[in-house]
C-alpha positions as CSV (number, residue, x, y, z in Angstrom):
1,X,118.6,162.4,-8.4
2,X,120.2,158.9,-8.6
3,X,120.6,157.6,-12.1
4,X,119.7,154.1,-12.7
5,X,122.5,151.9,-14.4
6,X,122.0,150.6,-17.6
7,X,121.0,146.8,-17.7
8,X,124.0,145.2,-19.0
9,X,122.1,142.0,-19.1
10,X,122.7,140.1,-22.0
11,X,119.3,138.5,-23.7
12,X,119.4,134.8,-24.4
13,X,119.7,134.2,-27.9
14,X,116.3,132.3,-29.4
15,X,117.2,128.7,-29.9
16,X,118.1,127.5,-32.8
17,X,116.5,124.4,-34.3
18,X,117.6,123.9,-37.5
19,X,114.9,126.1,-39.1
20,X,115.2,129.0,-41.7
21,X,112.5,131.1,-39.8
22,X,112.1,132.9,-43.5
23,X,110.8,129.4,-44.6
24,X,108.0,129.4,-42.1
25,X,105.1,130.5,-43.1
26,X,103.4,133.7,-40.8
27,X,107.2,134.7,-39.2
28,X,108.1,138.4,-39.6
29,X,111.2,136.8,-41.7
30,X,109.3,135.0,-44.2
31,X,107.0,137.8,-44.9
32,X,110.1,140.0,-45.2
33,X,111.8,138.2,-47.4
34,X,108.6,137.3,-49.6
35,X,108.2,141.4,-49.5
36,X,111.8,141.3,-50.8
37,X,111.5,138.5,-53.5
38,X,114.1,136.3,-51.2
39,X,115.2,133.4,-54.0
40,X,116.0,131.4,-51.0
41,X,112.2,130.9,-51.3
42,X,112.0,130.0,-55.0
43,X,113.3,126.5,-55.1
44,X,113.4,124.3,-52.2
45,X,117.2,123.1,-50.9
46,X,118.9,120.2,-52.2
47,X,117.3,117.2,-50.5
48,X,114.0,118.6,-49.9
49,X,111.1,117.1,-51.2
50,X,109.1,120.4,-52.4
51,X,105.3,120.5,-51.2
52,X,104.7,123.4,-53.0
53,X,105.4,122.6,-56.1
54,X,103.4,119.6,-56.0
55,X,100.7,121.2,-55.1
56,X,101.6,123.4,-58.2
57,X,101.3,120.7,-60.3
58,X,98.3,119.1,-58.7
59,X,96.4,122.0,-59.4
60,X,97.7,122.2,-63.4
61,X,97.3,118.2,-63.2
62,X,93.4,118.6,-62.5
63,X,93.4,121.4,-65.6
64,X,94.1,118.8,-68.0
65,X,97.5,118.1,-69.2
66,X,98.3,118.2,-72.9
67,X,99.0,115.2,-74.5
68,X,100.4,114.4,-78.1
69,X,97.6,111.8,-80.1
70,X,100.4,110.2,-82.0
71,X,100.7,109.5,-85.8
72,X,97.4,108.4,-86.1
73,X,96.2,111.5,-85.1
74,X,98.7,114.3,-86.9
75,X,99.0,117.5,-85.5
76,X,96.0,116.8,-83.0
77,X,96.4,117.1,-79.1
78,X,93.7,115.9,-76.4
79,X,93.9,117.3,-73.1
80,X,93.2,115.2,-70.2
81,X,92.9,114.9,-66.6
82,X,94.3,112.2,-65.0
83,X,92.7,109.3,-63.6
84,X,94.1,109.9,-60.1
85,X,92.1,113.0,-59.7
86,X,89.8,112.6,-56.7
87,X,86.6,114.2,-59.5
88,X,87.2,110.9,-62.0
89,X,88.3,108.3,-59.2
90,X,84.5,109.4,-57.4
91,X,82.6,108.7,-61.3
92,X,84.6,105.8,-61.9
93,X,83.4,104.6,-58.1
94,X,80.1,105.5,-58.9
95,X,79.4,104.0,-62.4
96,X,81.7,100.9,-61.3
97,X,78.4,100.6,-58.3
98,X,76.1,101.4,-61.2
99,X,77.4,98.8,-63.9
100,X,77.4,96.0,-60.8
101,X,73.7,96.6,-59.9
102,X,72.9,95.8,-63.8
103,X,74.5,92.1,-62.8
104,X,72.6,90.8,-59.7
105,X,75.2,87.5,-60.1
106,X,78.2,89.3,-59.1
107,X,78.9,89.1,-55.5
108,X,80.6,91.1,-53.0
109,X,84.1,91.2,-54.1
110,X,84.1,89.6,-57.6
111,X,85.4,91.2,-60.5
112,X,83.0,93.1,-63.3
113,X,83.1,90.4,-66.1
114,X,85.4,91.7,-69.3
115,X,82.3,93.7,-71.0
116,X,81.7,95.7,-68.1
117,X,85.4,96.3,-67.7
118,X,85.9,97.7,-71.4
119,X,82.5,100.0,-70.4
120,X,83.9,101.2,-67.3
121,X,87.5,102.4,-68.7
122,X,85.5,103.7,-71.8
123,X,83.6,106.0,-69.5
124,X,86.0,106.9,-67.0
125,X,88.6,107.8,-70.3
126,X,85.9,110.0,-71.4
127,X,85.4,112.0,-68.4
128,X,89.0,112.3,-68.1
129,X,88.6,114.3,-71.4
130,X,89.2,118.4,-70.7
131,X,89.8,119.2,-74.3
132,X,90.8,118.5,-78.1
133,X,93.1,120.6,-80.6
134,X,93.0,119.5,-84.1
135,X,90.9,118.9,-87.1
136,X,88.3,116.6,-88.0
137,X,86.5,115.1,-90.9
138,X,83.1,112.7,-90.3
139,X,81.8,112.9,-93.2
140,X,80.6,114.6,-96.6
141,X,80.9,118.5,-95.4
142,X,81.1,117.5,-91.9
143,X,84.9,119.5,-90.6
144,X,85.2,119.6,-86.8
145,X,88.1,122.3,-85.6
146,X,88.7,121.8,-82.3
147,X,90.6,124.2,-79.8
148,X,91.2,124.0,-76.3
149,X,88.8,125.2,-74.2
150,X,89.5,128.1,-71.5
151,X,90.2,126.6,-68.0
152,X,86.5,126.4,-66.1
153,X,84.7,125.9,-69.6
154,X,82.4,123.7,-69.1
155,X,80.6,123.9,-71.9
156,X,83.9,123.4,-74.4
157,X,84.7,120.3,-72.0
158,X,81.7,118.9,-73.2
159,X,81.9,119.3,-76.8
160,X,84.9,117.3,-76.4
161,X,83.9,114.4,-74.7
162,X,80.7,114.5,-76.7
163,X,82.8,114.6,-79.5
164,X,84.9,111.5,-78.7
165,X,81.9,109.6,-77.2
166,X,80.1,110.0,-80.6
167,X,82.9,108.7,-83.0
168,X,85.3,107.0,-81.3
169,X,84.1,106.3,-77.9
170,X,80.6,104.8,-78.5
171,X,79.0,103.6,-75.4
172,X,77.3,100.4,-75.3
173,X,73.7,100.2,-75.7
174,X,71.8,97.2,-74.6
175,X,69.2,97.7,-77.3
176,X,71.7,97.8,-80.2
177,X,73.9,94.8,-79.7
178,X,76.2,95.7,-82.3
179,X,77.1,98.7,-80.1
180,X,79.6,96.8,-78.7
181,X,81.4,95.9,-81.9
182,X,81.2,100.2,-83.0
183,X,84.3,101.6,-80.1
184,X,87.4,102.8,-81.2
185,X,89.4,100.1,-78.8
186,X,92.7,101.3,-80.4
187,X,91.3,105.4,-79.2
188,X,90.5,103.5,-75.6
189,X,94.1,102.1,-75.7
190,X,95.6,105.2,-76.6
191,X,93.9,106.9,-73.8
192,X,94.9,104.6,-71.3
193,X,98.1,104.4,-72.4
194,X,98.2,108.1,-71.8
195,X,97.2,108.3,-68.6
196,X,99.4,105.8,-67.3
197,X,102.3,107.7,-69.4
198,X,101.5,110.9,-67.3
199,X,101.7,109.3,-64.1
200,X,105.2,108.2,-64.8
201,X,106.3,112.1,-65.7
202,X,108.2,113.4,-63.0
203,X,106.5,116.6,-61.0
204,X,109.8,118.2,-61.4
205,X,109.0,118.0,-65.5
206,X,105.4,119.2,-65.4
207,X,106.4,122.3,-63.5
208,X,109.7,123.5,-65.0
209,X,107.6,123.8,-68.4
210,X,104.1,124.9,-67.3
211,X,102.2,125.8,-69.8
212,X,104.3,124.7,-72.3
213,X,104.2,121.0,-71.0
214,X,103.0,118.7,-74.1
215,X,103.2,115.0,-73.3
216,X,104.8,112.9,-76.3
217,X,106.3,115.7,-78.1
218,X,109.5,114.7,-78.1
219,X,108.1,111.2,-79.8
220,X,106.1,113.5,-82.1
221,X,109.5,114.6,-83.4
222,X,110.5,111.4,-83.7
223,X,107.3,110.5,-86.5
224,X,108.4,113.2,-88.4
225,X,111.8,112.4,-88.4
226,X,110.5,109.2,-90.1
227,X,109.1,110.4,-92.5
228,X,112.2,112.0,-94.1
């Protein structure tokens, strides 16, 4: 019987395009090295702008982010949401409509007069509200102890805003005029002031300290260094 010879035929290599196949999600490779706990995979290369941890931080940003409430406010922490998340950017749309169909003057395009303005900031700073930490005193035997609420509990989310709504955050009511003289503009300011703070922290910040990410701590050190 004749033998066939051995193909001696040399396969083409697969082209190579620059790609770390390990890096691609669904390739043998990737799933490999994931199997393997590759650190290749950990931290994207030098240059890289990583999508995954951004969407890492996304995900903790729309948790609420812990934020320091400043001297005014010892030991006390509010956790917020920022107002770029798509949930308070779609009520600030929405009551924005609401508070323009309450002043058949404004036309297409014109700004909400100053009033509105404060009301529409005051609400969407409220619903940006996830959670407080700290101790409170309204009153004659009236102690609040706040504690921050469990991620998906709704119903500690709004004790909190109800909370600030009702002592600092007092929305306006047409049929008390002196409603409008009764907000905490200095609380408003503070939680604006927040917000925009947050958006300035870099993603790289958020993430490398998780959980353990408290905005203005390092200026909480500062008060009590004050102090001394």
């Amino acid at each position: 019987m004749t033998e066939t010879p051995n193909d001696t035929t040399t396969k083409p290599a697969d082209p190579d395009h620059g790609i770390d196949p390990r890096t691609v999600p669904g390739t043998p490779q990737a799933a490999a090295a994931q199997g393997l706990g590759d650190p290749a995979l950990d931290e994207a290369p030098v240059g890289y702008v990583d999508v995954q941890m951004r969407k890492r931080v996304n995900r903790r940003k729309a948790k609420g982010l812990a934020c320091m409430m400043g001297p005014d406010f010892p030991e006390c922490k509010i956790l917020i949401r920022p107002w770029s998340a798509r949930p308070i950017q779609i009520w600030r749309e929405k009551y924005g409509e609401q508070l323009r169909a309450r002043n058949p003057k404004l036309k297409s395009g014109d700004d909400l007069d100053p009033a509105d303005k404060i009301e529409l900031n005051r609400s969407t700073a409220v619903m940006s509200i996830m959670g407080l930490e700290g101790n409170f005193w309204t009153g004659p035997g009236e102690k609040h102890t706040f504690a921050f609420p469990e991620s998906g509990d709704a119903e500690g989310q709004k004790k909190a805003r109800a909370f600030v709504s009702k002592f600092f955050l007092i929305p306006f009511d047409q049929a008390r005029p002196e409603s409008a003289d009764e907000i905490d503009m200095d609380v408003l300011q503070l939680l604006m002031g927040l917000n925009e703070g947050l958006s300035k922290v870099a993603y790289q910040e958020i993430d490398r300290l998780g959980e353990h990410f408290v905005y203005g701590s390092t200026e909480a050190l500062d008060y009590g260094d004050s102090n001394q």
